[in-house]
N, C-alpha and C positions, 0 to 999 in steps of 0.2 A: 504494500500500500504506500502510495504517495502520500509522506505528513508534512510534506514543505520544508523552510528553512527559520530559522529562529531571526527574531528581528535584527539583531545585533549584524546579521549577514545580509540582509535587503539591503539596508540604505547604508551609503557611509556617511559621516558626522558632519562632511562638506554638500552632501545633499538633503540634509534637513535641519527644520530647527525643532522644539519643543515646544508645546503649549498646552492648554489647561487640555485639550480635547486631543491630545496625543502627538503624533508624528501629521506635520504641515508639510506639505512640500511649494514651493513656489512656483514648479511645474504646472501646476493646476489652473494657474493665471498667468503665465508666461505665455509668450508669442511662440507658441511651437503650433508644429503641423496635425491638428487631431480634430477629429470628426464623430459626431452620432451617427448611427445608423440604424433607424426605426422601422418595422413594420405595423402600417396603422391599419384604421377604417375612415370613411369619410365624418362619421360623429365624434375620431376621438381626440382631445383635449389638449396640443402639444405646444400650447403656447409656453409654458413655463420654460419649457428647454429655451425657448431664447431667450425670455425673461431674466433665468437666472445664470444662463452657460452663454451667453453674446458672442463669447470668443471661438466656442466650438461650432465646427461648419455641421451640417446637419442634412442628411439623406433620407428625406421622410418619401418610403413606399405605401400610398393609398391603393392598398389591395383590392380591395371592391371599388374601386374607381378606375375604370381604362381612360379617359380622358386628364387623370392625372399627370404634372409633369412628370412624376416617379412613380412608376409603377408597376406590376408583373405582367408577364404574359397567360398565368392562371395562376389564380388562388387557390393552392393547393401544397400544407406541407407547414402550415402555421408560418410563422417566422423564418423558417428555412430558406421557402422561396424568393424572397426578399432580400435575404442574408446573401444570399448565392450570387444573385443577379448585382447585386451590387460590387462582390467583388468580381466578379467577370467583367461587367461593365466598367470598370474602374481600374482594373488588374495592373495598367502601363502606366498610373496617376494613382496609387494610393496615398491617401493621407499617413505621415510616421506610426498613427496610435488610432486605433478605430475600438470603439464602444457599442457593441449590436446588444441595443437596447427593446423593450417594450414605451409604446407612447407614451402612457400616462401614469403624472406623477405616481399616485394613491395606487398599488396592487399586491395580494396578497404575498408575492414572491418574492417581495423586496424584501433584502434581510435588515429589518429597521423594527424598533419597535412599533412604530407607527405604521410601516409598508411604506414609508417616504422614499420615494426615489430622488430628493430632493439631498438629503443631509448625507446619502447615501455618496451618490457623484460627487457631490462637494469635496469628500474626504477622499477621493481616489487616490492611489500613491502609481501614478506615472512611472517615477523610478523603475519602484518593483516591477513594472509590466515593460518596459525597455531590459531588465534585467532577464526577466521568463519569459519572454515571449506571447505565450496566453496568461492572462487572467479570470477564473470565474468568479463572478458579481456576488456570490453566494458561498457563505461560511457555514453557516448551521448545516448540518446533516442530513435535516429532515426536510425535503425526499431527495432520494435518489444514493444515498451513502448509508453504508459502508458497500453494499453490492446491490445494485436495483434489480439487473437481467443476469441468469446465466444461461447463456444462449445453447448452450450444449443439456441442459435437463429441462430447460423451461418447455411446456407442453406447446413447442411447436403445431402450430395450423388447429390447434384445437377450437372450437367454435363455441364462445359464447353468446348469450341468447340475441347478443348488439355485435356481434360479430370478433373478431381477434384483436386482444390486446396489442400493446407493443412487445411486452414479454413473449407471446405468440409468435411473433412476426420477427423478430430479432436475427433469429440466425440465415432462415432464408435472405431477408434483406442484408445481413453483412455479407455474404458468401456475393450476393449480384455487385453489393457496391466494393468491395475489397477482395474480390476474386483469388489473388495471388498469392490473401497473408492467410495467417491460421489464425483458427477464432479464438478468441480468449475465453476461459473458463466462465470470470466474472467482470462483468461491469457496471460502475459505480462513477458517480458524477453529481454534487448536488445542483438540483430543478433550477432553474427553467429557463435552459437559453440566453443567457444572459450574461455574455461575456465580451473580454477587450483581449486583443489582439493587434501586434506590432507587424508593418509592413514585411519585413523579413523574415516575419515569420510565414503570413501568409504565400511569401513569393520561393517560400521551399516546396512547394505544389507548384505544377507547371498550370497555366488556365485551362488546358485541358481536362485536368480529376476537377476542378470545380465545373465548368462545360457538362461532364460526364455524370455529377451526383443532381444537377439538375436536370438532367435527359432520366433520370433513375426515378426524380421525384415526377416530373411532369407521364411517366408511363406507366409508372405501380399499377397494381391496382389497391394498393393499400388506400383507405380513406384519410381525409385530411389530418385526423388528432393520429393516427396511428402513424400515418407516414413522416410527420412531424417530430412523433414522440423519438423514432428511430435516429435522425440524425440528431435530436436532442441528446441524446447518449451517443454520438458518435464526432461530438466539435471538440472537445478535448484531446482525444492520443491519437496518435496513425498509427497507421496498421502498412504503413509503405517506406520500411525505412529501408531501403534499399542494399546498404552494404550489412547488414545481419540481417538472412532470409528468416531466421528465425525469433524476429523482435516483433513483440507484442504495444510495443511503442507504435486516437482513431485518427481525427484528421491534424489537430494543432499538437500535438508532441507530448504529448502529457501520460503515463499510462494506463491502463483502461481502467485501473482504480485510483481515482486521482480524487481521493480525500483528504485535505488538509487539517491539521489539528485546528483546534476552531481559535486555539489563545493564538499562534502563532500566525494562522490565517487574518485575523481580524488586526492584527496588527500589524502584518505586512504590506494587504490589501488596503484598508482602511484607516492606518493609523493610529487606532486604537488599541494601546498597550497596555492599560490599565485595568481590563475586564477581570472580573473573579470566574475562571471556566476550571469547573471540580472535575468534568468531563473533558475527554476527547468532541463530541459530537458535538459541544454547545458554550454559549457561556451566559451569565444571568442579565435579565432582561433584554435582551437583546431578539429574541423573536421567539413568538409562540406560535405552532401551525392554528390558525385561523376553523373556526367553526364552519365557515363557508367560502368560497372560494370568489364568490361577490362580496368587496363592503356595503356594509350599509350606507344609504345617501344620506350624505351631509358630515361623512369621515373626514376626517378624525375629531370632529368636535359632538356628532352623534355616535354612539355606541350601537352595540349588537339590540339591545332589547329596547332602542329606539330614543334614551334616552339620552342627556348630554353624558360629555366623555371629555376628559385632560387629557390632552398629550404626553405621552411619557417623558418625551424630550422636548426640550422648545427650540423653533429653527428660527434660525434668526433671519430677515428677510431685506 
């Protein structure tokens, strides 16, 4: 298992300073070359990103809109197909540092106590993602860590009554998109899609396997949550590392259990080095899986049972 590196090895002491809310980096408001990359809809909400991010350039795909500037050729594969087309289209002009984001502020994925994708970006530590290459958005464990699929027992093609999971569909679809590697036992990755990635990293794939895993998603016949779910488990490790036929190293370098301890992750990632984490999997206050997968309207100042709600954190605005 992949547990990262302890903070002391992410940054050196000439790329950061300290402050009340952890490790700052000046990266985050410097003139460098970094970009969002969104997959929306036409109702959803993405004024904050310029609101609060001015400096970063911003790739918003309205998936259900073809007359959008940016947009797919089908909606199909959740966030994938938008992820994808972007870097194809962009593949000879990538921005140094790219963030493939979800639209809107408020969602339950967001590892924040609130679901703020707001305090979340804020705190990103640049450094560390020029250092590794990939970055996942997401510390906590819960879902997708310590092992989500193991493609070699999970009950392949079995049918349930809404048709096959991703755990289902797992090992057929790596066998089509990664033909050459062997399959990994287990894989683990926490939820949902939501990661940064450095131009060189992405440009150790020639545009061809990105060309290729979108010819893969636009012909499945897997349905959009499931076709989706599979390269969601599949943007973290490759399975193509050419000079060892036998490395289990899916697509960004990471390997196929790529879970980071949650104290060292939160403070790599995010700058926060202060947390009390008794566990591996988590640390306190910092996120609870959600009762429903929708917030309530009027979050974070309304609550679950409709009534008002404090913010655990206050963001400063």
């Amino acid at each position: 298992m992949d547990r990262g590196i302890g903070p002391d090895r992410a940054l050196g002491a000439s790329q950061r300073k300290r402050t009340s809310r952890g490790i700052y980096s000046a990266w985050s408001r410097a003139s460098v070359d970094k970009a969002f990359v969104l997959a929306s809809r036409k109702d959803d909400d993405v004024a904050w990103l310029t609101d609060y991010f001015p400096e970063w350039k911003k790739y918003q795909y309205v998936v259900d809109d073809p007359n959008a500037s940016l947009t797919v050729s089908r909606n199909k594969g959740r966030e994938s197909m938008a992820y994808l087309t972007f870097i194809i289209d962009n593949y000879e002009k990538l921005p140094s540092y790219v963030l493939f984001i979800h639209p809107t502020r408020y969602q339950w994925h967001n590892d924040d106590p609130d679901y703020d994708g707001l305090p979340m970006l804020r705190s990103f530590q640049l450094p560390y993602l020029k250092q590794e290459g990939y970055v996942n958005l997401r510390c906590v464990w819960v879902l997708g860590c310590p092992g989500e699929i193991r493609p070699l027992t999970d009950a392949e093609g079995h049918r349930h009554d809404d048709g096959p999971t991703a755990r289902d569909a797992y090992l057929k679809a790596f066998r089509e998109l990664f033909p050459d590697r062997p399959v990994p036992e287990v894989v683990g990755v926490s939820c949902c899609a939501q990661f940064a990635v450095t131009r060189e990293k992405i440009l150790e794939r020639p545009k061809s396997d990105y060309e290729f895993y979108r010819g893969w998603l636009l012909n499945t016949d897997l349905d959009d949550s499931v076709s989706g779910r599979v390269l969601e488990y599949s943007w973290h490790s490759k399975h193509w590392e050419l000079a060892d036929p036998l490395a289990l190293h899916v697509i960004f370098g990471k390997n196929p259990v790529h879970c980071p301890e949650a104290r060292s992750c939160y403070c790599n990632v995010f700058g926060l080095c202060h947390l009390k984490c008794d566990k591996p999997d988590s640390c306190e206050r910092r996120y609870i899986l959600p009762p429903y997968s929708v917030l309530p309207s009027g979050w974070p100042t309304i609550g679950w049972n409709g009534g008002p709600r404090n913010r655990v954190i206050e963001v400063e605005l």
